[in-house]
C-alpha positions in Angstrom: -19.8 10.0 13.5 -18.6 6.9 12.3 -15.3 6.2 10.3 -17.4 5.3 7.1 -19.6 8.6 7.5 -16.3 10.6 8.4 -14.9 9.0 4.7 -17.7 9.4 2.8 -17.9 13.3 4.1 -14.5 14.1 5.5 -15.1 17.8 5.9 -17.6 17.5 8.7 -15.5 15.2 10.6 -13.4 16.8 13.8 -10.7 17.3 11.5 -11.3 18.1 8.1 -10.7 15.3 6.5 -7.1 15.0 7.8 -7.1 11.8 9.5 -7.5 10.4 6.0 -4.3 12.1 5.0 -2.6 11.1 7.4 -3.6 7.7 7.3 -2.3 7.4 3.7 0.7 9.0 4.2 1.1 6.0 7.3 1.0 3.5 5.0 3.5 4.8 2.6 5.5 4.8 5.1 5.1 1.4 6.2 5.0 0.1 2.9 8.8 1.8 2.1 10.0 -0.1 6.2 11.8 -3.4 4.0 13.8 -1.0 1.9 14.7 1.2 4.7 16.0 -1.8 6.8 18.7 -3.8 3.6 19.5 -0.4 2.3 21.2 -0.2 6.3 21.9 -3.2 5.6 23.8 -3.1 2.5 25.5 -0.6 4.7 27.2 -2.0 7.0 28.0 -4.6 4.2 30.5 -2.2 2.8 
């Protein structure tokens, strides 16, 4: 099964469909990395 054929019907892929949850919930993550790293930052700062 491909990844466009597991997106298109995510509940016959291996996992139900949660690979695509989890791979949205990676990039919030990764989106929210540059405010993680100056609110440490700001910190130490004070």
């Amino acid at each position: 099964m491909t990844e466009k054929e597991r997106i298109n019907d995510p509940v016959d892929s291996f996992d139900g469909g949660y690979h695509l949850f989890a791979k949205e919930q990676h990039k919030k993550r990764v989106r929210k990395t540059p405010d993680r790293i100056n609110y440490a930052i700001r910190q130490f700062e004070h």
